[in-house]
C-alpha positions, 0 to 999 in steps of 0.5 A, a space after each residue: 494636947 495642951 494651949 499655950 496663950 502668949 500675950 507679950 514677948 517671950 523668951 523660952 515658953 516654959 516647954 520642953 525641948 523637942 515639943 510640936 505646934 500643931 496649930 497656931 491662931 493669933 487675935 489681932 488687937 487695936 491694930 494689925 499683929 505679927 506673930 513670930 515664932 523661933 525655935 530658940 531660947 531667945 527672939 533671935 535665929 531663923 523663924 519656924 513661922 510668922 503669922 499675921 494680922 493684917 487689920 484689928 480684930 482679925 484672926 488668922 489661924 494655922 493647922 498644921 495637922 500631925 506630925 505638926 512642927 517640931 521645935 528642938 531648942 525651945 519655943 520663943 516669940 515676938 509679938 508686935 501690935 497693940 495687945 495681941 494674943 497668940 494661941 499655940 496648940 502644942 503637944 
């Protein structure tokens, strides 16, 4: 199991094809936070989850236990909000 910390928008997490998010905790800046995670290559395509923030400094957390969510393509996410930081578990 690795953590992965996303603090911007990013295309192509540097994960290979086929990698599992077993869990997901994001922390919510200045303002509330969205989370919005694709199985692509790019921020574009159907979302596997959103996660969300509703205030500052709020914390919400995903597990999503074994076999976790598959992503075939790649890992790619949209984050909005003042400085948020989005923690994926993967393996």
């Amino acid at each position: 199991m690795e953590i992965i910390l996303v603090s911007a928008n990013n295309d192509d997490i540097d994960l290979p094809a086929f990698t599992k998010v077993v869990g997901a905790f994001l922390v919510a800046g200045a303002d509330a936070a969205t989370a919005t995670i694709y199985d692509a290559l790019t921020q574009a395509g159907t979302a596997k989850f959103i996660l969300k923030a509703a205030i500052a400094s709020n914390s919400p957390y995903l597990a999503f236990g074994q076999p976790g969510i598959l992503f075939k393509t790649g890992i790619s996410v949209t984050l909005t909000g003042t400085s948020p930081l989005l923690y994926l578990i993967v393996e």
